[in-house]
C-alpha positions as a printed Julia matrix, in Angstrom:
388×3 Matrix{Float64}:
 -11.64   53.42  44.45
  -9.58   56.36  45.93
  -6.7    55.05  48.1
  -4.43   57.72  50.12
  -1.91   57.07  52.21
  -2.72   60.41  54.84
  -6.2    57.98  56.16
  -5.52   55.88  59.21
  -7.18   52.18  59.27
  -9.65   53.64  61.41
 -10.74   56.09  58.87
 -10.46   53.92  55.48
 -12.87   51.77  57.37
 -15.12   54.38  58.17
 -14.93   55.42  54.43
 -15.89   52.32  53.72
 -19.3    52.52  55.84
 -19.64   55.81  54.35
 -19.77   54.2   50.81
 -21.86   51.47  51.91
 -24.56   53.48  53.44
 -24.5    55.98  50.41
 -25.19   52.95  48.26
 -28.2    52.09  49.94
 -29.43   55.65  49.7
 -28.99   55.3   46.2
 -30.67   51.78  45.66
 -34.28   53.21  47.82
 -34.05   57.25  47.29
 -32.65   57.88  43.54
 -32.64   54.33  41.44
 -36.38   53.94  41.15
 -36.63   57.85  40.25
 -33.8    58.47  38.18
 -35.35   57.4   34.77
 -38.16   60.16  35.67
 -36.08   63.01  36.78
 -33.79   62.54  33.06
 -37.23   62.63  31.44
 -37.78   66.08  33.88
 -34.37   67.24  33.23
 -33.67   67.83  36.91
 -33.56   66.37  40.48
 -36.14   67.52  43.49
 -34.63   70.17  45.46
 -35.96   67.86  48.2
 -33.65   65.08  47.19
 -30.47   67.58  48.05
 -32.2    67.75  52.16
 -32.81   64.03  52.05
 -28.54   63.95  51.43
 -27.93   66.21  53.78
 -29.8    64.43  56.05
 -27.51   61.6   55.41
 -24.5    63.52  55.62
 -23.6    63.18  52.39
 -23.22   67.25  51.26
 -20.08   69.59  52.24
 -18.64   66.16  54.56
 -15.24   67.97  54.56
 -16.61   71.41  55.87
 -15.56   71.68  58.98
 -17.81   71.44  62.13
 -18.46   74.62  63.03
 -20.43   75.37  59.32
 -22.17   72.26  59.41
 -19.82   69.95  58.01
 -18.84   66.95  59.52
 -15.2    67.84  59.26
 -14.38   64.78  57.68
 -11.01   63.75  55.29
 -11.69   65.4   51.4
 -12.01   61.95  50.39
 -15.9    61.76  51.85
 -16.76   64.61  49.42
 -15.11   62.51  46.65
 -16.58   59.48  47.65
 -20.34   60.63  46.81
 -18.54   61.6   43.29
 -17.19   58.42  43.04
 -20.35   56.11  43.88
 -22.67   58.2   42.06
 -20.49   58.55  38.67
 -19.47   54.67  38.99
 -23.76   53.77  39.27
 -24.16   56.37  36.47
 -25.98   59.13  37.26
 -24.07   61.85  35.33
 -26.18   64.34  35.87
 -26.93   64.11  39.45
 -23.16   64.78  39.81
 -22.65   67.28  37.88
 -24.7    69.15  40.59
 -23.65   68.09  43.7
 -19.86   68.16  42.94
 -20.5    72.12  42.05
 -22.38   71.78  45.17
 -20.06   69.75  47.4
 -16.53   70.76  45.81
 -16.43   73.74  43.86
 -18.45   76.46  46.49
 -17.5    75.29  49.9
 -13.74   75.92  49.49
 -14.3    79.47  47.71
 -16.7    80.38  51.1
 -13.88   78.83  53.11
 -10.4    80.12  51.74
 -11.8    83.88  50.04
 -15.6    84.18  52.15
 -15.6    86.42  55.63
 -16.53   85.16  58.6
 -19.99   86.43  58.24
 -20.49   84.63  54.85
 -19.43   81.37  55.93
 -21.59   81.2   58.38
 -24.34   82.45  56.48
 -24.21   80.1   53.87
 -22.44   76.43  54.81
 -24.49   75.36  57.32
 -27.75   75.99  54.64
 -25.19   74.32  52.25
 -24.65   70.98  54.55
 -28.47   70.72  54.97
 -28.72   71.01  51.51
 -31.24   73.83  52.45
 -29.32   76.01  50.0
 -28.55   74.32  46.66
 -25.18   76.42  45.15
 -24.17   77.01  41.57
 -21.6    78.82  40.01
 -22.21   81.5   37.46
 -18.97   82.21  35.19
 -19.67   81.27  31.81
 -21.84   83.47  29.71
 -22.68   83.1   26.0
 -19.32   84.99  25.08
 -17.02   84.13  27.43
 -16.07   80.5   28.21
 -13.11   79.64  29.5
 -11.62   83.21  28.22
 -13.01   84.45  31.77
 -11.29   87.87  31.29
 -13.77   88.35  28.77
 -16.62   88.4   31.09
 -19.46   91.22  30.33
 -21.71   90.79  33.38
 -20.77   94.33  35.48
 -21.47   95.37  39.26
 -21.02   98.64  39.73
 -21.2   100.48  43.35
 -24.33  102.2   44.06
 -23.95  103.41  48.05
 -24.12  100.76  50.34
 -25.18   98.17  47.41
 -23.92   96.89  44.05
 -25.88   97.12  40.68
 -25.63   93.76  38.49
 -26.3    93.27  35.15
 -25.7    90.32  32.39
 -26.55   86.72  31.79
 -24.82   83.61  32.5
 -25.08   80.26  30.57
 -24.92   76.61  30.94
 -25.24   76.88  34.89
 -25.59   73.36  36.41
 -27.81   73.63  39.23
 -29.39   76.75  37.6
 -33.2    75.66  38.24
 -32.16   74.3   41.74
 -30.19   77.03  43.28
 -30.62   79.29  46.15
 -26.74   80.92  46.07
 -24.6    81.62  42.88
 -21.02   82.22  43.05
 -21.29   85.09  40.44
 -18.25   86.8   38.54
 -18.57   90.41  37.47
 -16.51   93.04  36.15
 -16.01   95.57  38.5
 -13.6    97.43  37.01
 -14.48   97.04  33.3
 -11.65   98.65  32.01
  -9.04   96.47  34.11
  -9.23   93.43  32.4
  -8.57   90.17  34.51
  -7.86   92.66  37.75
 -11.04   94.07  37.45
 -12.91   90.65  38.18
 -15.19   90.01  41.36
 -16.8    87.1   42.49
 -20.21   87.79  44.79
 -22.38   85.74  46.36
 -25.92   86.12  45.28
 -29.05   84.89  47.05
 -31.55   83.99  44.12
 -34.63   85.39  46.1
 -32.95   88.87  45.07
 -35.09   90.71  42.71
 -33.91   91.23  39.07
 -32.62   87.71  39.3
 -34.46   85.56  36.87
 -33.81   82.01  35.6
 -34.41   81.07  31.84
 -35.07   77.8   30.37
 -33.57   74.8   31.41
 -31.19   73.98  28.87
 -31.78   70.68  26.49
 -28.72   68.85  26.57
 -27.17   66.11  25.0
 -26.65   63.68  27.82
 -26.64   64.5   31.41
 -30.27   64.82  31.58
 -31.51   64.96  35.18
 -28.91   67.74  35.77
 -30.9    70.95  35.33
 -28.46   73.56  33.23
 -29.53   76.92  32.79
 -29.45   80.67  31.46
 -29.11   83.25  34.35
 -30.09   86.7   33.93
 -29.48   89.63  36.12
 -31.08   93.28  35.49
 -30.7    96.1   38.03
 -30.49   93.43  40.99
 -28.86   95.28  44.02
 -26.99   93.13  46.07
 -25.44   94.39  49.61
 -21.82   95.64  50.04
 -21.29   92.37  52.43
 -22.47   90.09  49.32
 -18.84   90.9   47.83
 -17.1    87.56  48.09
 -14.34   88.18  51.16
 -15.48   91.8   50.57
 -12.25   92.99  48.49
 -13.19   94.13  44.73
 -10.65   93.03  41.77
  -9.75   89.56  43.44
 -12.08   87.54  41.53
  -9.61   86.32  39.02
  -7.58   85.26  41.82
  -9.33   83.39  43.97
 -10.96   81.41  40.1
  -7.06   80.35  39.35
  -6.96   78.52  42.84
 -10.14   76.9   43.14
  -9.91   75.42  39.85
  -7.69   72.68  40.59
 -10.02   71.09  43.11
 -12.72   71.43  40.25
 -10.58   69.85  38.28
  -9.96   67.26  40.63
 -13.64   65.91  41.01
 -13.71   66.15  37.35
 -11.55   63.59  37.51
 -12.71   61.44  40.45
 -16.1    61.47  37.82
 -14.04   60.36  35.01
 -12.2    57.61  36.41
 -15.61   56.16  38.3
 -17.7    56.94  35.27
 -15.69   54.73  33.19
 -15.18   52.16  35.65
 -19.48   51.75  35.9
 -19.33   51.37  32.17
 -17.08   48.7   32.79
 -18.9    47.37  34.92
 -22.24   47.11  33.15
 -20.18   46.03  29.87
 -18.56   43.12  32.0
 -22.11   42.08  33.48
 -23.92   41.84  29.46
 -21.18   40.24  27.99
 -21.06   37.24  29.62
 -25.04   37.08  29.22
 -25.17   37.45  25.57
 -25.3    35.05  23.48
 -23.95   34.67  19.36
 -22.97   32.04  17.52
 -23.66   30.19  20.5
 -21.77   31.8   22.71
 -20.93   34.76  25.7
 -19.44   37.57  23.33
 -17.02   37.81  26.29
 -15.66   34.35  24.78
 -14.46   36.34  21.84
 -10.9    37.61  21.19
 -12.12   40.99  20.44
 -14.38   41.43  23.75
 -11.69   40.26  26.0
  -9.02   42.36  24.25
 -11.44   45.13  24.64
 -12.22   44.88  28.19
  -8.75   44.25  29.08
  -7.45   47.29  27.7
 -10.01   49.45  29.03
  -9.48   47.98  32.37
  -5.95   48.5   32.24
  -6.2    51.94  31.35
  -8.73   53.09  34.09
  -6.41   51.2   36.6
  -3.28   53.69  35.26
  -5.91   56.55  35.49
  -6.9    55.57  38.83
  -3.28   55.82  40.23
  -2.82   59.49  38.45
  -5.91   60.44  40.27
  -4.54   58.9   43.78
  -1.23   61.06  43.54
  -3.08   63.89  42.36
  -5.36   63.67  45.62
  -2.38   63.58  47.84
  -0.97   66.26  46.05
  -4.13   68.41  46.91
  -3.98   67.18  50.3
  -0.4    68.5   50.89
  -1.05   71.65  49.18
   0.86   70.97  46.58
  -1.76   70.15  43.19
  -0.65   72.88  40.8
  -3.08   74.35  38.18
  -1.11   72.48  35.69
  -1.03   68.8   37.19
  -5.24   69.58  37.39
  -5.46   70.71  34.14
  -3.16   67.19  32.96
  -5.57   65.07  35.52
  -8.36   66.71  34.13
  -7.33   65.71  30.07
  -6.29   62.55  30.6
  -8.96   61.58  32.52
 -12.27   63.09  31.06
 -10.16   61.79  27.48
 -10.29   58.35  29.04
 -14.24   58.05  30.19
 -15.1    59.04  26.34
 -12.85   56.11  24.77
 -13.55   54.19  27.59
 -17.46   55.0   27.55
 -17.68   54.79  23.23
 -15.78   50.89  23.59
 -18.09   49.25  26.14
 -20.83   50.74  24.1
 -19.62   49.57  20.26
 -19.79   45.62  22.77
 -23.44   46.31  23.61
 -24.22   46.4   19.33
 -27.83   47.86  18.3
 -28.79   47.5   22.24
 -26.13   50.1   23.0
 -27.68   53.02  21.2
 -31.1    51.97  23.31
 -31.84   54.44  26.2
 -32.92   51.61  27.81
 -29.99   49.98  28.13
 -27.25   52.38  30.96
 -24.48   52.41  28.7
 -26.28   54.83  26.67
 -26.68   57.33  29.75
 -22.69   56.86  30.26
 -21.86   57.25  26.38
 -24.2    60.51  26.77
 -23.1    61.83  29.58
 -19.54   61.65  29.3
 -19.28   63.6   26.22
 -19.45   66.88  28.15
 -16.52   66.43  30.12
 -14.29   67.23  27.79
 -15.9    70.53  27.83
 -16.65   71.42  31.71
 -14.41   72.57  33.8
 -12.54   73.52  30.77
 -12.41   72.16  27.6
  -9.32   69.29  26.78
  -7.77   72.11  24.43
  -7.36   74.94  27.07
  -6.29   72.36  29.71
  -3.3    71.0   26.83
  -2.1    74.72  26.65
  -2.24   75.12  30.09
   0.01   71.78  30.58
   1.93   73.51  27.5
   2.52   76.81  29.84
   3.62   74.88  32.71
   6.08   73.1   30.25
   7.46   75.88  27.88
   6.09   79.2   29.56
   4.05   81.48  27.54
């Protein structure tokens, strides 16, 4: 559980009701569902109104967009209880929702777009994914191919994105596009796109690996003409920019998922051993169980205080791209040992669907690829270490 020393009693105590009543929410509105929407591959749009409802979307936004202008650690909390019950691919979405858009619409978006868009955001009226990846560019984002180009008073976009979360869902993309083609990394725009637009079209909803009720998608755009105003804080070229610092606090909730995740397959792993029986006894009464369990226990606790500095840090301003990218490593590294452990405890059972540990084996294998993959965030650590 996030700690942080900038909450009053007052406020860890409301955080504490806030967690409560979101784990209610999850017991009657998603638990009896959440088997069917991994067999759909995606959540209702309805269920992202039934959490704003609650409160439980954009809580840090501030009042005047709809937000309830609450500490950063509400956001994180839904993170936190949702990745620690297991439902991987319900977060996937609503952190890209709840911490990724809001602060690019707050620190880069106008006045105008702001209002436009968080309010429909904290309803959950307006479901928001981010579109930077396409099939050839990754994490090299300077390598983008998707182009807007100026046409009078709108902009012409073309190109595809892939492996969108929230791609089936969405109403508003965060969309990079060259503007400037020949300009490299400087010739990068980000634009906000509403997906009633024509030429926007979704593809298929992409068959993943784990994270199954997440819906992740291809995104095409052909000839869609978007208005001037749609220009994220309505200055071409900054796109690049405004990417290098939001993605620490993506980053971030990576690692609030990581550090939960692998505590609920703790958990889970705690509750079945000391219910199994062989040779006549709880597995947890072997050597190797308890050894098991202790070090994975021990090692989310030393996680858990690198992700409590590293959310003061971002609270004071002062989380740098390369303490992200090391939070980000160590802890999405950690959920897949931790995950792959508790599992290898379970035996045969463990490979079951049936059984949860399976959905957190399977769904933590992609975060060591979102939000960059472990190998660009060690060269980024390198950079901050030895330069380029």
């Amino acid at each position: 559980m996030l700690t942080n020393h900038f909450l009053s009693a007052d406020e860890r105590a409301e955080l504490d009701l806030f967690r409560q009543s979101l784990e209610r929410f999850c017991d009657a509105e998603i638990e009896p569902h959440y088997r069917d929407w991994e067999r759909a591959g995606q959540v209702p749009r309805a269920l992202f109104t039934q959490m704003g409802a609650q409160g439980y979307l954009c809580a840090d936004v501030p009042e005047p967009y709809g937000g309830a202008g609450a500490s950063v650690h509400f956001s994180f909390a839904v993170t936190e209880v949702l990745a620690r019950r297991g439902y991987g691919g319900l977060v996937g979405g609503v952190q890209v929702h709840n911490d990724v858009i809001p602060p690019y619409l707050l620190h880069c978006g106008t006045e105008a777009q702001r209002a436009h868009w968080l309010p429909r955001m904290a309803r959950g009226e307006a479901i928001a994914a981010i579109g930077m990846t396409e099939p050839g560019a990754g994490s090299d984002l300077k390598a983008l191919r998707t182009t807007a180009r100026k046409d009078g008073d709108h902009y012409v976009i073309n190109g595809s994105k892939i492996f969108i979360s929230n791609g089936q869902n969405c109403h508003l993309i965060v969309l990079a596009a060259k503007t400037d083609p020949s300009a490299g990394a400087k010739g990068v725009s980000l634009f906000l796109v509403d997906t009633s637009t024509p030429g926007f079209s979704r593809g298929r909803n992409l068959d993943k690996v784990g994270q199954h009720a997440g819906d992740t998608s291809e995104l095409f755009f052909e000839d869609m003409r978007v208005p001037l105003d749609a220009l994220l804080g309505g200055v071409e070229g900054q796109g690049f920019a405004q990417m290098m610092r939001e993605l620490p606090r993506e980053r971030l909730i990576i690692g609030v998922q990581a550090v939960h995740g692998a505590q609920g397959a703790l958990d889970v792993t705690q509750r079945y051993v000391q219910e199994r029986q062989a040779f006549g006894q709880a597995i947890g009464q072997f050597q190797n169980t308890r050894f098991t369990l202790a070090a994975c226990a021990t090692d989310i606790a030393a996680a858990q205080a690198f992700l409590n500095a590293s959310v003061d840090a971002y609270q004071r301003g002062d989380l740098s791209p390369e303490a992200a990218s090391a939070l980000k490593l160590h802890t999405s590294e950690l959920m897949g040992r931790v995950a792959d452990q508790c599992l290898q405890l379970f035996g045969g059972y463990g490979y079951m669907a049936e059984y949860p540990i399976a959905r957190f084996w399977t769904d933590a294998r992609v975060l060591r690829i979102y939000g960059g993959t472990s190998e660009i965030m060690k060269e980024l650590v390198a950079r901050g270490l030895l330069g380029r």
